[in-house]
N, C-alpha and C positions, 0 to 999 in steps of 0.2 A: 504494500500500500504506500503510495505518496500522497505525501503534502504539499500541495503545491502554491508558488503565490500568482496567482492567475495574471496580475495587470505585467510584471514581468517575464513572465512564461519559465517558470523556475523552481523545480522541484528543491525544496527546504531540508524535508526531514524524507526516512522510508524503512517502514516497519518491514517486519517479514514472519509470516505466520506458515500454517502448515496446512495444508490441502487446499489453499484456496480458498480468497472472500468471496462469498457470494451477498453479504448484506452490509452497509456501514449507515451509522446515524449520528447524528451529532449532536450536543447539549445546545441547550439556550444559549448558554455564554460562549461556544463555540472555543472552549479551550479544551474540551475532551470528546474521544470518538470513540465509540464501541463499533467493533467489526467481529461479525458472523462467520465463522470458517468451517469449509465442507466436513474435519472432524467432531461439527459438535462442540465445540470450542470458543467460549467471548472471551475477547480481550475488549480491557480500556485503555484507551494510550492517552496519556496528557500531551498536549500537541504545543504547548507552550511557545512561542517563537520569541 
């Protein structure tokens, strides 16, 4: 998974998980993402920049 900052075109941060995200969501304040991966697996990543 990246992070990226869009108005630059410039991946920041890049997680890496195992079988594949297939879902990611984001908080209100947009400083943490949970992602869904094919093993049945959440993670939270603080995406802090």
């Amino acid at each position: 998974m990246n992070i990226w900052l869009v108005k630059e075109a410039k991946i920041v941060k890049t997680y890496n998980g195992d079988d594949g995200i297939f879902e990611v969501c984001w908080n209100k304040e947009g400083n943490k993402v949970l992602a869904c991966f094919g093993n049945k697996k959440l993670c939270v990543f603080d995406i802090q920049l």
